[in-house]
Each structure stands twice: as C-alpha cells, then as structure tokens.
N, CA, C and O atoms as a GROMACS GRO file, in nm:
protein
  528
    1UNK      N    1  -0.204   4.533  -9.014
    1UNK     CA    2  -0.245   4.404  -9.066
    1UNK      C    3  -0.267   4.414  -9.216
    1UNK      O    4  -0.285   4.508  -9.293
    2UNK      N    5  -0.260   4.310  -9.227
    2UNK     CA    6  -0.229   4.305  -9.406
    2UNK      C    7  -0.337   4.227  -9.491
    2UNK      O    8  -0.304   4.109  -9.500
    3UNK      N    9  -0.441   4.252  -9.549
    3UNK     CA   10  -0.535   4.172  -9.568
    3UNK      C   11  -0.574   4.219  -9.781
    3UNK      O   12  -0.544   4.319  -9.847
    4UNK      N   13  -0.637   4.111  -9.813
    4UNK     CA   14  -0.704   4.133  -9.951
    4UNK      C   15  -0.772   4.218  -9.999
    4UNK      O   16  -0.799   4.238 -10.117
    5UNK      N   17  -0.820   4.304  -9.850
    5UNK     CA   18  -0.963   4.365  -9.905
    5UNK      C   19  -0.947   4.523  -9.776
    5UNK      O   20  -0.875   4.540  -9.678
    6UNK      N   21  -1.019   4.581  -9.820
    6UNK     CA   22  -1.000   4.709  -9.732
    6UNK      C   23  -1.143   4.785  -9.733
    6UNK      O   24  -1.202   4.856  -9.815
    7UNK      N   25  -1.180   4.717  -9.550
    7UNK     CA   26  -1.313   4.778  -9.566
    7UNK      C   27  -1.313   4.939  -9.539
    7UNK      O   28  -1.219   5.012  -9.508
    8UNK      N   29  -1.468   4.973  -9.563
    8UNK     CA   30  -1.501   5.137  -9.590
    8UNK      C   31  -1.517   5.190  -9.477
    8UNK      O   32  -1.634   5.227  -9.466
    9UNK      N   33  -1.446   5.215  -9.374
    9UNK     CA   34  -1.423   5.292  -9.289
    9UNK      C   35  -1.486   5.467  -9.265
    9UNK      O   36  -1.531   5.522  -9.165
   10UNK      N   37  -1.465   5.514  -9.389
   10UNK     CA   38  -1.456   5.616  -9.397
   10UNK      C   39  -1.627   5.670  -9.449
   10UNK      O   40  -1.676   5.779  -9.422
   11UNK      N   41  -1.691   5.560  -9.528
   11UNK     CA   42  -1.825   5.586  -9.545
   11UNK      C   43  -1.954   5.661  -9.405
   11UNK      O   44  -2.049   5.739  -9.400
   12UNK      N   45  -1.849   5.550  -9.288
   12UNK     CA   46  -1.991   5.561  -9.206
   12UNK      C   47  -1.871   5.649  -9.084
   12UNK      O   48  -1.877   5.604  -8.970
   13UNK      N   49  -1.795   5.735  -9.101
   13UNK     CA   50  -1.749   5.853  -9.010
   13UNK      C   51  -1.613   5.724  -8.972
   13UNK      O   52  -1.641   5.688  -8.858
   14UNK      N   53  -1.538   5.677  -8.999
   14UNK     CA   54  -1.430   5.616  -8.954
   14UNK      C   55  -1.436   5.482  -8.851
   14UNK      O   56  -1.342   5.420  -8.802
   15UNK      N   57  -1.630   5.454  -8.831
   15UNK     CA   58  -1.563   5.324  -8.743
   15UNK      C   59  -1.737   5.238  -8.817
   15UNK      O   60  -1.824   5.309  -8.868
   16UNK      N   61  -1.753   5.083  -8.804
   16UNK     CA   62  -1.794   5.013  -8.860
   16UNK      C   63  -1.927   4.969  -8.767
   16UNK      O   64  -1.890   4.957  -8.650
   17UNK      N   65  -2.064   4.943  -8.780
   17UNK     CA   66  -2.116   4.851  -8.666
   17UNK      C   67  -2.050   4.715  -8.698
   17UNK      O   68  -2.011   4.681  -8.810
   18UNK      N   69  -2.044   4.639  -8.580
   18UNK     CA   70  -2.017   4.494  -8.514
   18UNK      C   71  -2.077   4.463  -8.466
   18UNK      O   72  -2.065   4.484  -8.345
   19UNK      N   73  -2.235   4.358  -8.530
   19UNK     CA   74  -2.288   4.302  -8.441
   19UNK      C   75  -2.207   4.182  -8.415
   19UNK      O   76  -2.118   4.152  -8.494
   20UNK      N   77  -2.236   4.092  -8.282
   20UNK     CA   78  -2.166   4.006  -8.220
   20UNK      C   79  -2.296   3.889  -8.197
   20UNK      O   80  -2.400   3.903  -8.132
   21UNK      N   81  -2.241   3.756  -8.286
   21UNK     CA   82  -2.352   3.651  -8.226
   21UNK      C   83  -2.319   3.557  -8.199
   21UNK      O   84  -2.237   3.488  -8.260
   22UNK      N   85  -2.394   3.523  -8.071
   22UNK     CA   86  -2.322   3.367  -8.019
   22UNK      C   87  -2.306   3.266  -8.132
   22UNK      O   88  -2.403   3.235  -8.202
   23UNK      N   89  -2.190   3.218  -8.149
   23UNK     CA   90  -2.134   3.081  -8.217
   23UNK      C   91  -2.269   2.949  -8.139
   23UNK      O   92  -2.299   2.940  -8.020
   24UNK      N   93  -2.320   2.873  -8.245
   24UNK     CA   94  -2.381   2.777  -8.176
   24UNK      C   95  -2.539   2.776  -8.147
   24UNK      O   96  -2.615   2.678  -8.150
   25UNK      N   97  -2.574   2.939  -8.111
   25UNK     CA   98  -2.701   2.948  -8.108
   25UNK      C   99  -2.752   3.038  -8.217
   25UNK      O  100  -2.870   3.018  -8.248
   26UNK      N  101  -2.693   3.128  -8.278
   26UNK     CA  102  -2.703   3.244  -8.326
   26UNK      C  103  -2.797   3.394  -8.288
   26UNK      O  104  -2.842   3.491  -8.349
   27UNK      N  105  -2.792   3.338  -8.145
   27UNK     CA  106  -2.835   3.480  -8.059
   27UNK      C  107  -2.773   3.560  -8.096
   27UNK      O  108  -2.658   3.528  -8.130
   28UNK      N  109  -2.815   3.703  -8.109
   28UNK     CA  110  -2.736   3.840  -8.071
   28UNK      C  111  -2.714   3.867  -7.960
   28UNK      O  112  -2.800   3.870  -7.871
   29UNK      N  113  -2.546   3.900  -7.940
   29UNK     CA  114  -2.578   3.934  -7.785
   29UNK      C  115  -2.512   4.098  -7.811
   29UNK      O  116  -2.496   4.148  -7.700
   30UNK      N  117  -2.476   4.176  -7.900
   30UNK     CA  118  -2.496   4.286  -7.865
   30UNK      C  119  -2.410   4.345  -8.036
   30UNK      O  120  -2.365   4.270  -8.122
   31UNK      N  121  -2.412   4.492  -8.039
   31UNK     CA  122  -2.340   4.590  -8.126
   31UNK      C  123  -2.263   4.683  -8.075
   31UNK      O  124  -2.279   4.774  -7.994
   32UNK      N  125  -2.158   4.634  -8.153
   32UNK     CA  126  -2.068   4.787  -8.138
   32UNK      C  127  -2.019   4.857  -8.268
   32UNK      O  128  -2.060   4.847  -8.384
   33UNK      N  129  -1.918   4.934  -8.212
   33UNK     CA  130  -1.841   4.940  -8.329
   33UNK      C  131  -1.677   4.949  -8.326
   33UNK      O  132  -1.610   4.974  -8.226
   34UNK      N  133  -1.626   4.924  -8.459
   34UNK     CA  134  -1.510   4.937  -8.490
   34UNK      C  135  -1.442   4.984  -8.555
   34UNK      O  136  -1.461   4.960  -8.674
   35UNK      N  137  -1.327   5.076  -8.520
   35UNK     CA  138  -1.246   5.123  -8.620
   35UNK      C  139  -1.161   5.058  -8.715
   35UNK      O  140  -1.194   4.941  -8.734
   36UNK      N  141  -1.064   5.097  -8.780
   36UNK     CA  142  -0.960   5.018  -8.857
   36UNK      C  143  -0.864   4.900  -8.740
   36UNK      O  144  -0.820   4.785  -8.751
   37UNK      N  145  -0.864   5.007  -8.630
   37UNK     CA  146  -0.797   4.947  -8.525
   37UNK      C  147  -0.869   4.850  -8.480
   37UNK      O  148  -0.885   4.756  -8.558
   38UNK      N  149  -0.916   4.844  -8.384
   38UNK     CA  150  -1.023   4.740  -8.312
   38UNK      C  151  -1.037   4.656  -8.402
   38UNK      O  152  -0.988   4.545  -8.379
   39UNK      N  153  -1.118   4.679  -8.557
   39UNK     CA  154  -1.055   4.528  -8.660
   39UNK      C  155  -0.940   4.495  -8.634
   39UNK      O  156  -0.935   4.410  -8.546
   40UNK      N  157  -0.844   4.526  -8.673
   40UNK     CA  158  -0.705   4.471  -8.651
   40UNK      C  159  -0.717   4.377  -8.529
   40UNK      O  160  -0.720   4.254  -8.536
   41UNK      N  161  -0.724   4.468  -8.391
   41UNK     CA  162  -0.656   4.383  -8.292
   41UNK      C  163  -0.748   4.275  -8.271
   41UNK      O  164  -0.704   4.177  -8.211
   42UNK      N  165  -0.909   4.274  -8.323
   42UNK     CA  166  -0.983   4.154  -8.318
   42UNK      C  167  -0.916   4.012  -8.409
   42UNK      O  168  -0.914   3.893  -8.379
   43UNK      N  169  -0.862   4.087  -8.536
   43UNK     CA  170  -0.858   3.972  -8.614
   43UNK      C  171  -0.710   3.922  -8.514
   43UNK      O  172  -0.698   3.804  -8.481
   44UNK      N  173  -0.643   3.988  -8.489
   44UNK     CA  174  -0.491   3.944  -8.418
   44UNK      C  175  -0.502   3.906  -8.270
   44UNK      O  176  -0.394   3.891  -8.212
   45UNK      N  177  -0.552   3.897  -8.239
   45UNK     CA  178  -0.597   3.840  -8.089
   45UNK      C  179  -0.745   3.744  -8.047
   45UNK      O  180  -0.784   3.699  -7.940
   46UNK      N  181  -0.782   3.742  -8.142
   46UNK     CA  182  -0.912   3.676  -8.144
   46UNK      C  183  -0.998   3.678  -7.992
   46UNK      O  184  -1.073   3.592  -7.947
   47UNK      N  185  -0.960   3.797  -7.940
   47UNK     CA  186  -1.083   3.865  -7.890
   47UNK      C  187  -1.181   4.003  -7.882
   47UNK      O  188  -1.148   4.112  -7.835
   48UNK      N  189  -1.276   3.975  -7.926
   48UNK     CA  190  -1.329   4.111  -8.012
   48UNK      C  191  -1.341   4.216  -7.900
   48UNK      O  192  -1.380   4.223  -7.783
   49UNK      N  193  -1.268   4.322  -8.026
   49UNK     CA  194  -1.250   4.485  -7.950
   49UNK      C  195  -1.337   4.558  -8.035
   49UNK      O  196  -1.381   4.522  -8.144
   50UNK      N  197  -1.362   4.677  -7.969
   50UNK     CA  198  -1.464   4.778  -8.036
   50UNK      C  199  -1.368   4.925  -7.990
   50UNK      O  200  -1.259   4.922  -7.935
   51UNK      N  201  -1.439   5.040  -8.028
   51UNK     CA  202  -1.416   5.150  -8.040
   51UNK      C  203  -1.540   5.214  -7.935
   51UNK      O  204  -1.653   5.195  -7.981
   52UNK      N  205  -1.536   5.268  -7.836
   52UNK     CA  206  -1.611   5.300  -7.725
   52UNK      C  207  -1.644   5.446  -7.784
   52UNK      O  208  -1.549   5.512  -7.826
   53UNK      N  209  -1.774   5.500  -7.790
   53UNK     CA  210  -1.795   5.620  -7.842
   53UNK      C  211  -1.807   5.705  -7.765
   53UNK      O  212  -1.823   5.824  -7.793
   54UNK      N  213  -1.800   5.641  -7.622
   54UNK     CA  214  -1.835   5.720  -7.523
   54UNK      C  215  -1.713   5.724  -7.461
   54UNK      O  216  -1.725   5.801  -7.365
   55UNK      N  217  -1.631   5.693  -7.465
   55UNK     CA  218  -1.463   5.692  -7.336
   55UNK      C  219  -1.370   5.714  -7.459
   55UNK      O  220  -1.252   5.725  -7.425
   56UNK      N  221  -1.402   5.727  -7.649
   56UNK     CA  222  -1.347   5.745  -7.698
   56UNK      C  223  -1.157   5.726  -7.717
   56UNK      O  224  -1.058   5.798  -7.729
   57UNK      N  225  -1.197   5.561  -7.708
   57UNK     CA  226  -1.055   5.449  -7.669
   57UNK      C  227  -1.100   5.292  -7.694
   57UNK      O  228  -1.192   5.244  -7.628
   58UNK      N  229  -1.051   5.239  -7.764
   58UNK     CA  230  -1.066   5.098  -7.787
   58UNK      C  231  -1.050   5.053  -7.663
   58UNK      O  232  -0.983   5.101  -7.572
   59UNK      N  233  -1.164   4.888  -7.668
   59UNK     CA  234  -1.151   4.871  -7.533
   59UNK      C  235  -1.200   4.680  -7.614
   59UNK      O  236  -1.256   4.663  -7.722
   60UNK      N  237  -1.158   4.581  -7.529
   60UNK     CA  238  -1.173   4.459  -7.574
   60UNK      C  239  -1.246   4.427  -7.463
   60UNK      O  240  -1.209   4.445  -7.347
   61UNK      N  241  -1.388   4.362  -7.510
   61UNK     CA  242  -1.475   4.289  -7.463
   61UNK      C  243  -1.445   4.184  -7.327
   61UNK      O  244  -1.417   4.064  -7.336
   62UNK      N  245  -1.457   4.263  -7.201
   62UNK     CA  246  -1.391   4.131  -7.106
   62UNK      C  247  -1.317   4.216  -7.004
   62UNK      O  248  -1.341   4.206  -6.883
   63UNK      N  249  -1.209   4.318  -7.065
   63UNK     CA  250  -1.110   4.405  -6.989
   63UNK      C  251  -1.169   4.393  -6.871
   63UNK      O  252  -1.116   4.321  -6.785
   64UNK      N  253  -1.298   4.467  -6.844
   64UNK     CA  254  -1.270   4.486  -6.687
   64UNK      C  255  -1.397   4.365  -6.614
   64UNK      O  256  -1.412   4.356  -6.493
   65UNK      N  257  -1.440   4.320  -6.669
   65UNK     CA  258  -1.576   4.226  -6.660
   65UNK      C  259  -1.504   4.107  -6.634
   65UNK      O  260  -1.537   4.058  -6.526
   66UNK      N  261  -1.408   4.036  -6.705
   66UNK     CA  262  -1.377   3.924  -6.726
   66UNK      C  263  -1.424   3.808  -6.820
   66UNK      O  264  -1.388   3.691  -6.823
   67UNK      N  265  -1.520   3.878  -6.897
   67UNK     CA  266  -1.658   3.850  -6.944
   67UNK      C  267  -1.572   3.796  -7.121
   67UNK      O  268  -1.663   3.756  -7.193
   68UNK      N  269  -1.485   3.790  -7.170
   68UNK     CA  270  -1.481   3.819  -7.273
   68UNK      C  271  -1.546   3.730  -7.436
   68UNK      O  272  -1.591   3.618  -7.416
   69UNK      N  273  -1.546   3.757  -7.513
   69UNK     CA  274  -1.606   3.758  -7.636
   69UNK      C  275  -1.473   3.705  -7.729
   69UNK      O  276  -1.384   3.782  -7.765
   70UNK      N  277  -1.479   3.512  -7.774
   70UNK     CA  278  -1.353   3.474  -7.832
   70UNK      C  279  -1.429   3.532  -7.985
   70UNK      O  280  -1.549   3.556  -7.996
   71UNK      N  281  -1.342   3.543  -8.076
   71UNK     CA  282  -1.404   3.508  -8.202
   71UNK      C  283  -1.369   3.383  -8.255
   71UNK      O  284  -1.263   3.325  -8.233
   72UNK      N  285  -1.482   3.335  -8.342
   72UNK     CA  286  -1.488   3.212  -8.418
   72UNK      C  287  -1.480   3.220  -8.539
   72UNK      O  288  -1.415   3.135  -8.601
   73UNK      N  289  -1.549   3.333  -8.607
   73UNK     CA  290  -1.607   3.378  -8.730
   73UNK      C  291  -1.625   3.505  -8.739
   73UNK      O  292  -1.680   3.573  -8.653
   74UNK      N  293  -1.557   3.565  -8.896
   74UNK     CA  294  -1.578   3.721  -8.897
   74UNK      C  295  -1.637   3.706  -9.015
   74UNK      O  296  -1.563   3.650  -9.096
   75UNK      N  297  -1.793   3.746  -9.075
   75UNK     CA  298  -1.822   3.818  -9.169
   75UNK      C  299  -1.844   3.951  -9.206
   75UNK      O  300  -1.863   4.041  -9.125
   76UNK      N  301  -1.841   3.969  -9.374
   76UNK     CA  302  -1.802   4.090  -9.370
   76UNK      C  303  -1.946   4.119  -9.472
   76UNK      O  304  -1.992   4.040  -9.554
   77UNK      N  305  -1.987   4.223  -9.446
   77UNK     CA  306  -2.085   4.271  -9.603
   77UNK      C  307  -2.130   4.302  -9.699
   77UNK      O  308  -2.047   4.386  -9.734
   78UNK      N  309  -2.216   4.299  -9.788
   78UNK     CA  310  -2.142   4.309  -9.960
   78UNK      C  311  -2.090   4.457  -9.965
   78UNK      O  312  -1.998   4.470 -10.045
   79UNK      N  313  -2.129   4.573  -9.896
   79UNK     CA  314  -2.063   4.716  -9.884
   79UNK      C  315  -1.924   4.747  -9.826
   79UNK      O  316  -1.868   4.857  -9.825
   80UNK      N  317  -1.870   4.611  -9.768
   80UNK     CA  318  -1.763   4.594  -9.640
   80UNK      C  319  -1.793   4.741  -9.586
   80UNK      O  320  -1.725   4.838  -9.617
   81UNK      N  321  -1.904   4.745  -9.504
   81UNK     CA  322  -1.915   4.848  -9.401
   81UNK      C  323  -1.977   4.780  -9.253
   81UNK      O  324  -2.020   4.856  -9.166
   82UNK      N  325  -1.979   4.688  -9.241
   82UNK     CA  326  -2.031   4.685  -9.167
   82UNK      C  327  -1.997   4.510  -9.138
   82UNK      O  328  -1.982   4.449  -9.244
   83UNK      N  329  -1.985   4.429  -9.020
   83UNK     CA  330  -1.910   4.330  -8.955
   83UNK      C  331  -1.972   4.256  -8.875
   83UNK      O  332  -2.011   4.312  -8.773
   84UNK      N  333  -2.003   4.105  -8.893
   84UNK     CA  334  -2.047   3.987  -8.794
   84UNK      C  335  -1.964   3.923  -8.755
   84UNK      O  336  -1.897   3.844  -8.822
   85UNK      N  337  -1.951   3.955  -8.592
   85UNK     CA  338  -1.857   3.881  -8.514
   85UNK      C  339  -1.874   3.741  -8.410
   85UNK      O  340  -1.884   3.744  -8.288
   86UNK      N  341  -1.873   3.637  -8.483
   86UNK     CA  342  -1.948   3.513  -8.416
   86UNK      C  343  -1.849   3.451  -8.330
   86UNK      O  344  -1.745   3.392  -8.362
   87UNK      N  345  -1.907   3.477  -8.200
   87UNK     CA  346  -1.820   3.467  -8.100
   87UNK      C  347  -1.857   3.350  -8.016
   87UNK      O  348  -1.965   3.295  -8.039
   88UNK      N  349  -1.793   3.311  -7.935
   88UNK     CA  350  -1.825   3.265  -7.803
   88UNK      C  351  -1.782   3.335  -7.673
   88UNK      O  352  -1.672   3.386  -7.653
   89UNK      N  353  -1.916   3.327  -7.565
   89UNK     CA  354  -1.957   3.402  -7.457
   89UNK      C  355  -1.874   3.422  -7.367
   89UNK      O  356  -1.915   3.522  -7.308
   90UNK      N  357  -1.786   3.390  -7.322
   90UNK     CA  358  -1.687   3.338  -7.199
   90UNK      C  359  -1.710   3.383  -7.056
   90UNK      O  360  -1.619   3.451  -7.008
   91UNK      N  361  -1.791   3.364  -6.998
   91UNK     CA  362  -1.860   3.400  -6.932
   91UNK      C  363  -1.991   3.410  -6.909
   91UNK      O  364  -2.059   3.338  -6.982
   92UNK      N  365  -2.093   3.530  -6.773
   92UNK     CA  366  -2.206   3.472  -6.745
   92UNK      C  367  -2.300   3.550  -6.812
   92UNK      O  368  -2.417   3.512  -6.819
   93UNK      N  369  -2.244   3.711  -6.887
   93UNK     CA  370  -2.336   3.730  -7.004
   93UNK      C  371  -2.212   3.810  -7.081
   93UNK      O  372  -2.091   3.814  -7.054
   94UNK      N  373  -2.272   3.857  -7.160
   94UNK     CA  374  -2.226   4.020  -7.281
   94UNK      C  375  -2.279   4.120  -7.181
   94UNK      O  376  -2.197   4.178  -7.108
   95UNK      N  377  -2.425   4.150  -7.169
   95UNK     CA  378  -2.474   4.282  -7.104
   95UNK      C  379  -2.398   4.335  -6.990
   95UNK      O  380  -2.341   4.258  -6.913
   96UNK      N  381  -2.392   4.476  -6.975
   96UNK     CA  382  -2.340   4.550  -6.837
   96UNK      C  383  -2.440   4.543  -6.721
   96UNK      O  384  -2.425   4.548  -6.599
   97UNK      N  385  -2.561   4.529  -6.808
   97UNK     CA  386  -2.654   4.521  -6.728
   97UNK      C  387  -2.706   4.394  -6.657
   97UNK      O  388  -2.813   4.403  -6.598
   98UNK      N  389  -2.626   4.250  -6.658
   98UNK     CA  390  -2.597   4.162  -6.594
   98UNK      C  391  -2.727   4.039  -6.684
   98UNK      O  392  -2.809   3.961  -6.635
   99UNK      N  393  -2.690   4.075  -6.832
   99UNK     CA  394  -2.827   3.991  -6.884
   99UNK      C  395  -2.715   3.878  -6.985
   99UNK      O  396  -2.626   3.938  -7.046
  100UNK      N  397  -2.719   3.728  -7.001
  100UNK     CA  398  -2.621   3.710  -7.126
  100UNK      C  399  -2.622   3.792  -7.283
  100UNK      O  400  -2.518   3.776  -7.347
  101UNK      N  401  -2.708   3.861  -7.334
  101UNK     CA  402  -2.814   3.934  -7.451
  101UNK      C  403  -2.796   4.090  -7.406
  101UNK      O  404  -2.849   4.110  -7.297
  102UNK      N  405  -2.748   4.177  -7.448
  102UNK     CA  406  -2.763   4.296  -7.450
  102UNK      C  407  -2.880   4.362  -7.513
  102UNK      O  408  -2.909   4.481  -7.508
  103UNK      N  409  -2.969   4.222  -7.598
  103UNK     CA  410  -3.100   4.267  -7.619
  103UNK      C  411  -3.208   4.119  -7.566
  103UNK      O  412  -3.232   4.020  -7.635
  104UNK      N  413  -3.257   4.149  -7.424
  104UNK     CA  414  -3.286   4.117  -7.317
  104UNK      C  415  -3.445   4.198  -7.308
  104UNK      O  416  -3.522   4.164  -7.219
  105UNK      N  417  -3.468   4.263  -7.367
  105UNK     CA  418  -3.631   4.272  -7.386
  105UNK      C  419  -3.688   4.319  -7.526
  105UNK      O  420  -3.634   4.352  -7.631
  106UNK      N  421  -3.842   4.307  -7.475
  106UNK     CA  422  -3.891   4.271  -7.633
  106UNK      C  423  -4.020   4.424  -7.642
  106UNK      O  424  -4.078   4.472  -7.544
  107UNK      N  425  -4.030   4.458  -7.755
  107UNK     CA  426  -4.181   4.581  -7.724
  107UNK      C  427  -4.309   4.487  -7.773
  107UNK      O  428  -4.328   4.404  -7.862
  108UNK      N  429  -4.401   4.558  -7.645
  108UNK     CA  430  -4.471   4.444  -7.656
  108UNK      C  431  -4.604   4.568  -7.584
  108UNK      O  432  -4.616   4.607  -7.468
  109UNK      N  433  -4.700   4.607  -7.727
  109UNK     CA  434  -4.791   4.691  -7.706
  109UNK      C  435  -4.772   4.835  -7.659
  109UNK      O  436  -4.852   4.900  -7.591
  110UNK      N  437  -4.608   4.890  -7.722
  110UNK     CA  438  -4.617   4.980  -7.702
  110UNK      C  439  -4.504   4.983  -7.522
  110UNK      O  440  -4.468   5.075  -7.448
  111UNK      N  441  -4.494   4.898  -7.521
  111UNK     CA  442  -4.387   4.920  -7.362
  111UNK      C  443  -4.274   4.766  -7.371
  111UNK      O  444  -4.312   4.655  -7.409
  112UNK      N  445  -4.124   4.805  -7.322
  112UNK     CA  446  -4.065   4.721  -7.331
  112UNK      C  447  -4.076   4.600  -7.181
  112UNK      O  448  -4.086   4.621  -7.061
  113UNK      N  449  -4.067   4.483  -7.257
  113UNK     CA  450  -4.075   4.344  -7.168
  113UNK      C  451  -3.983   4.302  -7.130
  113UNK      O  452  -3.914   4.279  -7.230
  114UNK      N  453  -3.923   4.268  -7.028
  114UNK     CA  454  -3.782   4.105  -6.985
  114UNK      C  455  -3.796   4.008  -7.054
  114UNK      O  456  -3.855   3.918  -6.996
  115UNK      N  457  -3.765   3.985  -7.161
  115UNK     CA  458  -3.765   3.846  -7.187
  115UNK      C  459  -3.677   3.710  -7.150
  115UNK      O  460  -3.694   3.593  -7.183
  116UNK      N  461  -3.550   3.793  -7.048
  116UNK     CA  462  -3.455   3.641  -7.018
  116UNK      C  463  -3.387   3.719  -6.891
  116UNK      O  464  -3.350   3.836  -6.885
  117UNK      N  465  -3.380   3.605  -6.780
  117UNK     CA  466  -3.331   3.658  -6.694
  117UNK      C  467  -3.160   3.724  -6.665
  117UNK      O  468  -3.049   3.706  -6.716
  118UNK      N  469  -3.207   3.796  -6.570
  118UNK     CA  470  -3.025   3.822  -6.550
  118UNK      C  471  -2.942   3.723  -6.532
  118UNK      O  472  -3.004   3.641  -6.465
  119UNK      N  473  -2.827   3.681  -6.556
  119UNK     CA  474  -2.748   3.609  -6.567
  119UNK      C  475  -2.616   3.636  -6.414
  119UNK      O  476  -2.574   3.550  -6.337
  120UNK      N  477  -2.589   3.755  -6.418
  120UNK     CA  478  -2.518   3.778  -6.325
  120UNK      C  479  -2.556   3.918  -6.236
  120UNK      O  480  -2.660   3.977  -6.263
  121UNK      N  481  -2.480   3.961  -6.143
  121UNK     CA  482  -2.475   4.105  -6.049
  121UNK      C  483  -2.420   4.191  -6.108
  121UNK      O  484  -2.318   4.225  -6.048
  122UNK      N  485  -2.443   4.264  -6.232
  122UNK     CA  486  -2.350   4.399  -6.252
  122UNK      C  487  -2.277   4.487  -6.121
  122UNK      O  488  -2.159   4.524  -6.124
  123UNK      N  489  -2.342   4.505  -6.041
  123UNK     CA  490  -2.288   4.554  -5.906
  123UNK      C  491  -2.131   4.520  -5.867
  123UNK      O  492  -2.031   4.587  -5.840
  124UNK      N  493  -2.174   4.333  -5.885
  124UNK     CA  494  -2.057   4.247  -5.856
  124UNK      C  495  -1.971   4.250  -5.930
  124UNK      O  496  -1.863   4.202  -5.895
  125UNK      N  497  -1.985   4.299  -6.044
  125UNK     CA  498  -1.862   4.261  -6.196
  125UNK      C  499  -1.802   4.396  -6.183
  125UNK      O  500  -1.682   4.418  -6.168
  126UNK      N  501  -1.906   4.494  -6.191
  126UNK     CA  502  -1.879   4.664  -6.207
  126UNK      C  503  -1.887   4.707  -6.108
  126UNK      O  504  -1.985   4.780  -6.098
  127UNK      N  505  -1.797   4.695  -5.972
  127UNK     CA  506  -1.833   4.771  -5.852
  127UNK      C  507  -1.800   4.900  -5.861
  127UNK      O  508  -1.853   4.966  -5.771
  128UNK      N  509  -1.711   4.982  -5.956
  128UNK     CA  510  -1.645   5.110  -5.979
  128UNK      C  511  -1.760   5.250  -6.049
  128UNK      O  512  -1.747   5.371  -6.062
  129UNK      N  513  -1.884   5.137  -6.084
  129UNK     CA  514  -1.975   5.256  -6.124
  129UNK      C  515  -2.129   5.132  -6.203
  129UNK      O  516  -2.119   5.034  -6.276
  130UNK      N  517  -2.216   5.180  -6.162
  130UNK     CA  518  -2.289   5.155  -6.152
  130UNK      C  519  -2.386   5.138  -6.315
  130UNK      O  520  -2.408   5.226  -6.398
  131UNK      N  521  -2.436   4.965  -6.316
  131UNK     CA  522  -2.489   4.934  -6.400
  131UNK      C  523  -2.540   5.109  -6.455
  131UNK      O  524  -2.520   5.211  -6.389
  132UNK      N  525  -2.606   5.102  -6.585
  132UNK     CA  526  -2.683   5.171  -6.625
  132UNK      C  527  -2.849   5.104  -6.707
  132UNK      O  528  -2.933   5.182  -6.750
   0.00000   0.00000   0.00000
C-alpha cells in the first residue's frame, strides 16, 4: 500500500498498539496490535486486523467469532506509533470473554468489578477452546 506517510514500526519492536473504539459511542472495546501488514490489510479491507503475539500470524477481528470490527476511522499519532481504530461492532461483543468491551471491569478498592454484562456465550462462539 502506498500512502504519504510511513509510520514507525520499528520504534516499538515492528508492530504498533491499536486501540479500537466504537464509532458512535466512543467506548473502548479493546487493543491490539499491528504490524506494517495488518495496517495494510485494515486500511484495504476495512476490517480491522491485528498481529496476534501469541499464535504469531495476523488474524482479522471476526475470523472465527463472526464478530467482526468494520472500520470507520483511522487515527494516527503525533509519533505515528501508535493507531485509533474507530470501528463499528458487528456483532454481540469484541471480548472472547463474551463481554461487548474487552474492558468490562473496573478496580475498585484494590479488587477488580463487572461493570457490564456479558453480551454473549464464549462457549457458543469458541467451542474449539475455551474462553480464558
């Protein structure tokens, strides 16, 4: 992809955080990150992909969930290191853990709280391995 500007990749070990916020409300519903790639195929498909640090393989928001994440809006930061992806939800959350918010509780005296209910059955979405 061919663009004006060429973010710093290389500052923060080769891949970018991406927080992701709902279009409309401006909830967070979660962070990832992205490489050069995963930018690319977000801006070219307008559904946001990340770089999995753990399965070490791009993977687009939705693949196996159905769940996916359109983009609306990409900002970028005055360091271009780092990426806001204002999306819409498509589906019954973001979380694996069956919440719409991948940040779904709050600390509150020292211990974390629920603040919003589950949205769906991770069980049901992820039958191949088990919420975490």
């Amino acid at each position: 992809m061919s663009t004006e500007f060429q973010l710093d990749f290389n500052k923060t070990g080769g891949m970018i955080p991406a927080v992701v916020q709902e279009h409309g409300t401006g909830k967070i519903l979660m962070l990832g990150f992205m490489t050069q790639e995963a930018f690319d195929k977000t801006v070219a498909t307008g559904n946001v992909t990340f770089f999995s640090r753990s399965q070490n393989k791009l993977w687009t928001k939705g693949e196996s969930s159905g769940h996916v994440l359109k983009l609306r809006e990409l900002l970028v930061d005055c360091d271009l290191d780092s990426v806001v992806c204002i999306a819409d939800q498509l589906g019954p959350g973001t979380c694996h853990e069956g919440y719409w918010s991948c940040f779904f509780r709050r600390v509150e005296g020292g211990k974390l709280v629920e603040v919003e209910p589950q949205t769906f059955d991770p069980k049901a979405v992820y039958p191949a391995k088990e919420a975490k």
